[in-house]
C-alpha atoms as one frame of an Amber mdcrd trajectory, in Angstrom:
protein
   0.000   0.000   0.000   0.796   4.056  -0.840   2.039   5.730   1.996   1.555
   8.882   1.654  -0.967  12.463   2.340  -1.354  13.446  -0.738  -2.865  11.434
  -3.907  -1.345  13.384  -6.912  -0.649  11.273 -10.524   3.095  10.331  -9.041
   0.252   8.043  -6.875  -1.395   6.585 -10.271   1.967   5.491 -11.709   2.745
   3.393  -8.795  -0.184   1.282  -8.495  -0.018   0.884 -12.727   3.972  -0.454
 -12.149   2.903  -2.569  -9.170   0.342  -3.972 -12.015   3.192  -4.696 -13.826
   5.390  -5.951 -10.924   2.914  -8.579  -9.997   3.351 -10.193 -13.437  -0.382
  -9.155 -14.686   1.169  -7.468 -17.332   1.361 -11.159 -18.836  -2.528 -11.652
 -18.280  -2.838  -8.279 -20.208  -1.178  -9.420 -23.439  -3.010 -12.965 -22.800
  -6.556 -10.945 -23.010  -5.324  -8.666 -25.401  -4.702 -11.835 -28.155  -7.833
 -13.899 -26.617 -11.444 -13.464 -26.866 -11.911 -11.466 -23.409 -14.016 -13.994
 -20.515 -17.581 -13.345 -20.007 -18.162 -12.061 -16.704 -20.048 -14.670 -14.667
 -22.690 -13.261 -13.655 -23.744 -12.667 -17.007 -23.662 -16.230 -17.505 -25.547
 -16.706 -14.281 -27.974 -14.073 -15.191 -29.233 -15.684 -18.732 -30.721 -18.810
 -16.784 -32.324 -16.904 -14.148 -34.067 -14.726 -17.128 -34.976 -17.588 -19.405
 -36.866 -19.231 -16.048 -38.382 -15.631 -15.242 -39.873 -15.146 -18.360 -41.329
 -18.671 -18.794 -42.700 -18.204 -15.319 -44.244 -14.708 -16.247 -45.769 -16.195
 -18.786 -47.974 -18.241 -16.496 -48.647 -15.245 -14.341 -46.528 -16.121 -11.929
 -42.950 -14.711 -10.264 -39.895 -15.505  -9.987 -39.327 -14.317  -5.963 -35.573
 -14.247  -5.920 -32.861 -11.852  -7.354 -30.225 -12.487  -7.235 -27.729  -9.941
  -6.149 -23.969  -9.099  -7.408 -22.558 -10.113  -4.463 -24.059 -13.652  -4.522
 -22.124 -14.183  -8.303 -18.930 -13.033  -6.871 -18.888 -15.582  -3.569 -18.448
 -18.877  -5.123 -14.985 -17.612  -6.827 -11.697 -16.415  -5.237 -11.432 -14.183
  -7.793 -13.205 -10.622  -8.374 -14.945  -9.875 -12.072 -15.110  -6.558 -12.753
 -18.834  -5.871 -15.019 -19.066  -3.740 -17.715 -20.402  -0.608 -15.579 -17.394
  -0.432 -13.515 -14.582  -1.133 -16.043 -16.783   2.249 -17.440 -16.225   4.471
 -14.230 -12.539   2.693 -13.508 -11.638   3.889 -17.231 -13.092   7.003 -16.578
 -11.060   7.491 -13.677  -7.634   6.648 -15.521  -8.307   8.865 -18.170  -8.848
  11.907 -16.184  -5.635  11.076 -13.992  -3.678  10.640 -17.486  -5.053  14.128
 -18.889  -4.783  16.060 -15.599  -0.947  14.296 -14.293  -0.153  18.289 -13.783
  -3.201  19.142 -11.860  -4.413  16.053  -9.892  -3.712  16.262  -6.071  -6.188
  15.017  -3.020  -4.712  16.116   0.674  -5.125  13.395   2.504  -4.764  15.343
   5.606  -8.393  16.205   5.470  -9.369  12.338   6.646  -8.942  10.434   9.682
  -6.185   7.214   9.383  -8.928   4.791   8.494 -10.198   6.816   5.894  -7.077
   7.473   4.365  -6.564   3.672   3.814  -9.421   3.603   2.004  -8.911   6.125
  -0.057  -6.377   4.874  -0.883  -7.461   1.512  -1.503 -10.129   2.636  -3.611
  -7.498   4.500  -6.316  -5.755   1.291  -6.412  -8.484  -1.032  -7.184 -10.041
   1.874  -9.912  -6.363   1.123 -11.649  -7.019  -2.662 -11.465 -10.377  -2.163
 -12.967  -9.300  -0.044 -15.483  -6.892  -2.217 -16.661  -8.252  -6.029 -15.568
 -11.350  -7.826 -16.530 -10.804 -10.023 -13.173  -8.300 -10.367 -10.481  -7.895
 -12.360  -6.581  -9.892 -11.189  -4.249  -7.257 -10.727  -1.972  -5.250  -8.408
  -4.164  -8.398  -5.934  -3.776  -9.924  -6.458  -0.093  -8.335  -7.187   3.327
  -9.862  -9.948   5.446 -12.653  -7.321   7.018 -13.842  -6.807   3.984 -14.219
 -10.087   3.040 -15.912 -10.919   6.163 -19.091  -8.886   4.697 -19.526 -11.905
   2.513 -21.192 -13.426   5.200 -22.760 -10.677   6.973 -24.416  -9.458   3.164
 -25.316 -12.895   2.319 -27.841 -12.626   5.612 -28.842  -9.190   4.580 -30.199
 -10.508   1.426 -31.810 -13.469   2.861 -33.541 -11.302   5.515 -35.616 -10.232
   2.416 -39.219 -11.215   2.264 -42.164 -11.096  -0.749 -45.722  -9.916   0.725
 -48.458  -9.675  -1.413 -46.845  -7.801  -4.420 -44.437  -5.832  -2.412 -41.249
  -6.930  -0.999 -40.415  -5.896   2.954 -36.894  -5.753   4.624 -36.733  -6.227
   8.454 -33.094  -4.431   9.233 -33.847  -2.932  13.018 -36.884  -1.305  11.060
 -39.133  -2.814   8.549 -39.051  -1.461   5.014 -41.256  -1.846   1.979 -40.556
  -1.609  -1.986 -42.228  -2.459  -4.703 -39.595  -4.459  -6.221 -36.578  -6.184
  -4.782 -33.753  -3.790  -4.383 -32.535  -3.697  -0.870 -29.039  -2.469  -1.673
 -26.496  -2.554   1.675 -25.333   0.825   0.924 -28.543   1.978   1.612 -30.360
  -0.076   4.175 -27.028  -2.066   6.154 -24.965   0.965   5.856 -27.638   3.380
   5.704 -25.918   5.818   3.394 -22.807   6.214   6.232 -25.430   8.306   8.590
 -24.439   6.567  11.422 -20.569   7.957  11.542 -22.041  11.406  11.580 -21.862
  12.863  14.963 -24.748  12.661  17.151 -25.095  16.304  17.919 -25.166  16.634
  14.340 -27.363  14.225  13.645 -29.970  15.886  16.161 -29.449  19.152  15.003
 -31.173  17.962  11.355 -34.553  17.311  12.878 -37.379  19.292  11.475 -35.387
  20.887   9.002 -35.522  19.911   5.315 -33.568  17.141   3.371 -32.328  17.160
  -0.681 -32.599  13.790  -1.881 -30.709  14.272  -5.641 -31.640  10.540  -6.762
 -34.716   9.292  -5.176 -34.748   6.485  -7.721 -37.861   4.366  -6.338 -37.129
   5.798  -2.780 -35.073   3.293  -1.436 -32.493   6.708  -0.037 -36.313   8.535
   1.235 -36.423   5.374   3.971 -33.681   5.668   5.175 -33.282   9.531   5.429
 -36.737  10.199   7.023 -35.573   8.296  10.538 -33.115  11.629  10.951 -37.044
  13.329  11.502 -36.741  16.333   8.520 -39.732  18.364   8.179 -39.858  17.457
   4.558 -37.693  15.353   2.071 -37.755  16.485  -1.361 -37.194  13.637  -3.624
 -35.491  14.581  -6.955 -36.016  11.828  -9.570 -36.476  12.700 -13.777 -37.545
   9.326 -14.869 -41.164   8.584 -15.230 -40.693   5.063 -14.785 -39.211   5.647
 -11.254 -41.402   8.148  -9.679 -44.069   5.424  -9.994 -42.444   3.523  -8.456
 -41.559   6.002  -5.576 -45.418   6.943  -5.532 -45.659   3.507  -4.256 -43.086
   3.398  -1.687 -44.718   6.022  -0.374 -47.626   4.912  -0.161 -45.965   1.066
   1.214 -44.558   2.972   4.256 -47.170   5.431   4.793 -44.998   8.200   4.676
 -46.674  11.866   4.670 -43.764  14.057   3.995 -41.980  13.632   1.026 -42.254
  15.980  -2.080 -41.694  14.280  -5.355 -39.510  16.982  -7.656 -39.669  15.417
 -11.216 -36.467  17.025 -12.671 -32.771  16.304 -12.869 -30.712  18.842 -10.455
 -27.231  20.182 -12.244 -25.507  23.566 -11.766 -28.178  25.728 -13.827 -31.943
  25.235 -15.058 -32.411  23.563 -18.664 -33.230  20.659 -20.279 -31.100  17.406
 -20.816 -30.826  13.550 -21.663 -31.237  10.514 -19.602 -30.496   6.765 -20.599
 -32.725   4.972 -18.292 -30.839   2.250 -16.814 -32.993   1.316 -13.515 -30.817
   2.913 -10.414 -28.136   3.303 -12.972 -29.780   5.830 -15.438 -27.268   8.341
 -16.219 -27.373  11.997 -18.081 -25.793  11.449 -21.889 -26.417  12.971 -25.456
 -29.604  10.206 -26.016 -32.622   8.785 -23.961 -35.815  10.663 -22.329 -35.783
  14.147 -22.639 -35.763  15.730 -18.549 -36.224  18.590 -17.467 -33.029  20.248
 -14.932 -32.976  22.904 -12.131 -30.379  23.681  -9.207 -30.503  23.716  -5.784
 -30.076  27.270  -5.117 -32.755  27.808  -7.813 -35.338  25.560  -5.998 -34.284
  26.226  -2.015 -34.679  29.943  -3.139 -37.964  29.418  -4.767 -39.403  27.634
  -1.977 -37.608  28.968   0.881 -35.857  25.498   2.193 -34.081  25.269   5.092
 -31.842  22.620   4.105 -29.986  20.233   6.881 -28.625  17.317   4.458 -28.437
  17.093   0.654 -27.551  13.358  -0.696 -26.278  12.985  -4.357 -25.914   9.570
  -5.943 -26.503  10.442  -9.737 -24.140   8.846 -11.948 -21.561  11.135 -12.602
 -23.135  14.202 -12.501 -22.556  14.809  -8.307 -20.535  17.859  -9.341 -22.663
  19.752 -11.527 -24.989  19.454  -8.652 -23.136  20.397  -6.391 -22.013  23.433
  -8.290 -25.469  24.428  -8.068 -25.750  24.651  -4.794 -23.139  26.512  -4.137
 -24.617  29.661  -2.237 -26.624  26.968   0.007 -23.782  25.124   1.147 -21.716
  28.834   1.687 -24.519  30.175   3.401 -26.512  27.145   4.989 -23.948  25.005
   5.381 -25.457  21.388   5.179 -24.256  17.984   5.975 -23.394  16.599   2.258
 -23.574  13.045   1.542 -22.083  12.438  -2.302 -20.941   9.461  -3.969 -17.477
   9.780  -4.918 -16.821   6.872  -6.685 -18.013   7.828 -10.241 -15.602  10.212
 -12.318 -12.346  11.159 -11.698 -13.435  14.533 -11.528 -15.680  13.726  -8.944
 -13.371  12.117  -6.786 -10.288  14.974  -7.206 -12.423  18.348  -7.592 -15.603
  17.643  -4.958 -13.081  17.807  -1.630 -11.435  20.851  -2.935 -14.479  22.727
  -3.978 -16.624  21.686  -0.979 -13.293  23.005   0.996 -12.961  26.029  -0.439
 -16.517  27.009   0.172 -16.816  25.872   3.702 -13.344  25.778   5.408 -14.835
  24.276   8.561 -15.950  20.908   6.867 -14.807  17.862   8.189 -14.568  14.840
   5.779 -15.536  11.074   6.460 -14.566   9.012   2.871 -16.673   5.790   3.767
 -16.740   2.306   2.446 -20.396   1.206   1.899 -20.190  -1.859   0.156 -16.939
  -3.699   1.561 -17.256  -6.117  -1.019 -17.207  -4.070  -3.995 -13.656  -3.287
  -5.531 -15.209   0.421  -6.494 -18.412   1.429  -6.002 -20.715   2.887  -3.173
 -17.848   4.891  -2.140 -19.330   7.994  -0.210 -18.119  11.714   0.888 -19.750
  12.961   4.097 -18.890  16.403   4.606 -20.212  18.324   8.007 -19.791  21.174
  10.241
């Protein structure tokens, strides 16, 4: 491991010659002549959708999904799918045209942090670079541990009527099956805020850039907000969230149909369930900031949460007099774009000095996503 305070592009070239070191350099030139292997859980996946269909077709359902993690247990090694050798590429590519520029202090994070930090830059290298790789050259024996303590998670899972329900401390209802761990085991990393701070949200209002089918809305309503306003563009979704909603009873949440990025205007989403990310093609949505729509509506925000695919600091840039001037406790993914993951610290730093930073691990069996910034005062 990197020892070091700093993560500049002097950081990137090590972990590419330790690649190299290791002899995977050799399985690089193997998959470069060779047909490239099919992850496995695609392979897994075609079964389980040939039997789902058939079964559909005699009205009935298939109750089981199965889950990433449950592909990746029966194998020592770690498969990297398609999505994340996207983001890890992503990530290499902005280190190679930024080596000049690209610098994270390190000093802003507690020891533990800092380890996975840097953890998380080496495994984006592997990804970019791998299309699988042992386990134990990406996690330490914690992490693996979650194997186990995820497998449980998932089995905890329950179908009732046409609804599924999750029993985690509190019971939890969605229309479909998607109890992810960073949301309801981890519970978006809300517990390693500080209590005082955690108080100090009650009755005021909550941001939730992302609602998807209001898995994050669960969770975030147990920190008691006077209202959570649930940003989610696809149509699909809010239907979806309508019925959460209405599964958990819940009385104040305010559905925002639009996309949030640094101005108001009009963009492209490919809808790709919680995946759906802003591009040049897909449904046509409709944008706003934050500072446009806490303005309008005279918010007083405690917490804004962004988990949209890449777009974390466009939103964020449009919030920028709310955070200066309201100073909320942020909860970002990180783990997307480069840019992301170098520029968010700095800017969120240079607008509120008094931050402090958590950078938490919310799926410890992941190589590289549901990696989170917490930033509070």
């Amino acid at each position: 491991m990197v020892s070091t305070n700093l993560i500049t592009f002097q950081t990137i070239l090590t972990y590419i010659k330790k690649i190299i070191d290791e002899n995977i350099k050799l399985y690089l030139l193997e998959s470069y002549f060779q047909k490239p292997p099919s992850h496995i859980s695609y392979l897994m996946k075609v079964p389980y959708k040939i039997v789902k269909k058939f079964l559909n077709y005699f009205g009935l359902t298939l109750n089981y999904t199965p889950s990433y993690a449950f592909y990746k247990k029966f194998s020592n090694r770690y498969y990297f799918s398609s999505d994340e050798k996207k983001w890890s590429l992503n990530f290499l590519i902005y280190c190679l045209e930024n080596s000049n520029n690209i610098c994270l202090d390190l000093s802003y994070f507690i020891d533990q942090d800092k380890k996975e930090i840097l953890k998380f830059v080496r495994n984006k290298i592997y990804g970019a670079f791998l299309d699988s790789i042992e386990k134990r050259e990406l996690f330490d024996e914690l992490d693996l541990e979650y194997e186990v303590k995820y497998a449980a998670f998932f089995s905890s899972i329950r179908k009732r009527g046409k609804h599924y329900v999750l029993f985690n401390k509190r019971q939890y209802a969605l229309p479909i099956n998607h109890f992810e761990p960073v949301v309801f085991y981890h519970k978006y990393g809300i517990q390693e805020i500080p209590r005082s701070v955690k108080e100090s949200l009650s009755g005021k209002d909550i941001i939730d850039s992302g609602a998807f089918i209001g898995d994050s809305v669960l969770v975030l309503n147990e920190l008691h907000p006077r209202r959570i306003y649930a940003f989610e563009p696809l149509k699909e979704n809010i239907q979806m969230l309508r019925k959460t909603i209405e599964l958990n009873n819940l009385k104040n949440i305010v559905i925002v149909e639009k996309g949030l990025a640094s101005d108001k205007g009009i963009a492209h989403i490919a809808p790709v369930s919680s995946g759906s990310f802003i591009c040049n093609f897909g449904e046509k949505i409709e944008l706003t900031s934050i500072d446009n729509f806490v303005s309008k509506n005279s918010l007083n925000v405690g917490l804004m949460k962004f988990d949209i695919e890449g777009y974390e600091l466009k939103a964020i840039r449009g919030a920028k007099n709310t955070i200066m001037n309201i100073k909320p406790v942020i909860i970002v993914s990180l783990y997307h774009t480069g840019k992301d993951f170098f520029e968010i610290p700095k800017l969120l730093k240079s607008w509120v000095p008094e931050y402090k930073f958590r950078f938490l691990n919310l799926n410890k069996i992941h190589a590289t996503f549901e990696k989170v910034l917490i930033a509070y005062c």
